[in-house]
C-alpha positions in Angstrom: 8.4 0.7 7.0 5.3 -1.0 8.2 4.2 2.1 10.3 5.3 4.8 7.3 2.6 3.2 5.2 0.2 2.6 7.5 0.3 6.3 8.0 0.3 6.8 4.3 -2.5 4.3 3.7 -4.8 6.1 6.3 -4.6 9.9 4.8 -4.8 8.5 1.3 -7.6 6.4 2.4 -9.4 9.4 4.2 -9.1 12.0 1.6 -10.7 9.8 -1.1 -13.3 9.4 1.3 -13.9 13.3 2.0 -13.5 14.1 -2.1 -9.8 15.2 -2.0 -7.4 14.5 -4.9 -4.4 13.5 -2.6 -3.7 13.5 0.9 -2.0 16.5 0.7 -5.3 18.1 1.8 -4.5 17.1 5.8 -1.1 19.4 5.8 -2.6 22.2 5.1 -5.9 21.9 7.0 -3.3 20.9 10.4 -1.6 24.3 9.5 -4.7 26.4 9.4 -6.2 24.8 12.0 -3.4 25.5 14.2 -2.0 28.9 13.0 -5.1 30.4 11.3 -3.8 31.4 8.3 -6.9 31.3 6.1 -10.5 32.9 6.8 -13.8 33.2 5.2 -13.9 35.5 2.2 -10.3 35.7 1.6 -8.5 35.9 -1.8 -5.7 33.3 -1.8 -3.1 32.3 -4.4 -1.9 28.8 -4.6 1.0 27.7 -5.8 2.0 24.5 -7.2 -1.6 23.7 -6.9 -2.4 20.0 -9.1 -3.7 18.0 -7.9 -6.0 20.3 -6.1 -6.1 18.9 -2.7 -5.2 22.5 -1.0 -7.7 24.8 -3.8 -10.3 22.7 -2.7 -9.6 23.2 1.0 -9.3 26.6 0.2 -12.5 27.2 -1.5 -14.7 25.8 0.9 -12.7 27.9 3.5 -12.9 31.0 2.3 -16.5 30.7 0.7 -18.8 32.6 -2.0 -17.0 36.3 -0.8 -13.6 34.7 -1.8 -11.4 34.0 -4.4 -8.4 31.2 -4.8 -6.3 31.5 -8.1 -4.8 28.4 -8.5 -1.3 27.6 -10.5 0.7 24.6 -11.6 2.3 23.0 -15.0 -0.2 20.0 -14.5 -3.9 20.3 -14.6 -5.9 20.2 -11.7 -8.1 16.4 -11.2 -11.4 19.2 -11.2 -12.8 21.6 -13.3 -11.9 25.3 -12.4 -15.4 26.6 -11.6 -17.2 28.7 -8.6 -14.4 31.2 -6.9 -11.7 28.8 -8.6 -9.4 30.2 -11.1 -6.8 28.4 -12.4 -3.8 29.5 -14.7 -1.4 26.9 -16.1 2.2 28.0 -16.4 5.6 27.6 -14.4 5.5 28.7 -10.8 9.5 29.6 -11.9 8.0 31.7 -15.4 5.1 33.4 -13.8 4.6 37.2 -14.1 3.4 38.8 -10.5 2.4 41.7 -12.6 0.0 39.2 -14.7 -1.0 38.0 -11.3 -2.3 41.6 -9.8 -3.8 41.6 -13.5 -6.0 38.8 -12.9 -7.3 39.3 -9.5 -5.4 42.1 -7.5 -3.5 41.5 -4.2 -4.4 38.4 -2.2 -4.7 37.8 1.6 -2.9 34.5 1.0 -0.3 33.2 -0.6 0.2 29.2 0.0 3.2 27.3 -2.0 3.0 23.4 -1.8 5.8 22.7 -4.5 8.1 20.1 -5.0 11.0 19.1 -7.7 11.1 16.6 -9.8 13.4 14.7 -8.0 16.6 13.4 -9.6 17.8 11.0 -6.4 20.4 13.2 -6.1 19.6 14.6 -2.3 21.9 18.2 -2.7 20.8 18.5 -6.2 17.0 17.8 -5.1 17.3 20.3 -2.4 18.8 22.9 -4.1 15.8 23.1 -7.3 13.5 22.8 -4.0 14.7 26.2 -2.0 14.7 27.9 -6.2 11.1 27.2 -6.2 10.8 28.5 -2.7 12.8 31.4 -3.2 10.5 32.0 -6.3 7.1 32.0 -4.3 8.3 33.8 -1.8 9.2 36.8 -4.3 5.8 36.4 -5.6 4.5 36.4 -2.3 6.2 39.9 -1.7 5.1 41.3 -4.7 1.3 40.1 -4.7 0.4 40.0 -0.9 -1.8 43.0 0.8 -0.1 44.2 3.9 -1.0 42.0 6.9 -1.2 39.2 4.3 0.3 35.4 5.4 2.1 33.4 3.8 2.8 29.3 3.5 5.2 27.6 2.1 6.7 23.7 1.5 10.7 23.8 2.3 13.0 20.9 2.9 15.8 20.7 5.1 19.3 21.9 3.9 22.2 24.1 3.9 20.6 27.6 2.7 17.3 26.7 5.3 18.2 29.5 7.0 19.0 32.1 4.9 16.0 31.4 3.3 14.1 32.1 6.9 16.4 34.7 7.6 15.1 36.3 4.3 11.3 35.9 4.9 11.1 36.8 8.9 12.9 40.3 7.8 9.0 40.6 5.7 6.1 39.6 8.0 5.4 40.3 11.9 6.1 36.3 12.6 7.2 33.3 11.2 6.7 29.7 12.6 8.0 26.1 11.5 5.4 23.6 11.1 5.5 19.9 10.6 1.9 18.2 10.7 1.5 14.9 11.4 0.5 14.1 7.5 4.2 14.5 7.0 6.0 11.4 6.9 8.4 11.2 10.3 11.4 10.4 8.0 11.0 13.1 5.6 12.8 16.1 5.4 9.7 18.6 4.5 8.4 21.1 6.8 6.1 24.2 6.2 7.2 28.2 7.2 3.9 29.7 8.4 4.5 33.5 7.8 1.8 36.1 9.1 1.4 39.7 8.7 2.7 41.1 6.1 5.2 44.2 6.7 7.4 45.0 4.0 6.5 46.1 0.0 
């Protein structure tokens, strides 16, 4: 226990210090870092985005020529401003036609969503894979060919198909874990790149 919070005390403590809203930040920049899923002047849609740890990330990555629309049911801890947009709605009520609408097709699509839990572990699991079902369907319908796509799962009995599903639409498919993630927990990341399938 004394190790899980150290750990937890040392992101937390480092992304106040570099201007993040929650340590969240560090998963995603150990993804990109590693599988290069982001570049400079790309348009990226972010899902499950409050309290802006990732947009943030992702603006300074991608930079004036870019774009990052950001959604979530809770407001972001920033004003929306510069190549920020941000929409607030259900990630499970959201329109990909209203999406294209707004900005077109995106390079990126990231999903960093999580349940409200319930303490009921099956029950907790299964809303989790919904939502990542959901972003994955937008994620098919918004992304330009050779487009990547991230997203938060948690480990379970449909895992698989749920893989299964995605690696049948992009060239490649990794499982990622960063070291921001908790050793105990059950999260990982599915790092999909290029885009195949419409």
């Amino acid at each position: 226990m004394y190790r899980k919070n150290l750990k937890d005390e040392f992101y937390t403590r480092k992304s106040k210090e570099e201007g993040y809203p929650a340590r969240s930040i560090y998963k995603l920049k150990e993804i990109d870092k590693k599988h290069r899923v982001i570049k400079k002047g790309d348009i990226v849609l972010d899902l499950g985005a409050a309290p802006g740890s990732w947009t943030l990330y992702i603006s300074k990555k991608v930079g004036g020529g870019g774009r990052v629309l950001s959604v979530d049911v809770e407001n972001l801890k920033f004003p929306a401003q510069g190549n920020i947009i941000f929409i607030k709605r259900d990630v499970l009520k959201l329109d990909e036609i209203d999406l294209k609408n707004w900005i077109g097709r995106f390079d990126v699509v990231v999903a960093d969503l999580a349940p409200r839990t319930s303490g009921i572990i099956s029950l907790d699991i299964g809303k989790s894979l919904e939502l990542s079902f959901k972003s994955f369907e937008i994620a098919k319908s918004v992304l330009k060919r050779g487009g990547n796509f991230v997203c938060k799962i948690f480990e379970g009995e449909e895992v698989n198909s749920f893989i299964g599903e995605v690696q049948k639409t992009f060239e490649s498919l990794k499982r990622a874990r960063p070291p921001a993630v908790f050793k105990r927990s059950k999260e990982f990341y599915i790092v999909a790149k290029n885009f195949i399938h419409r």
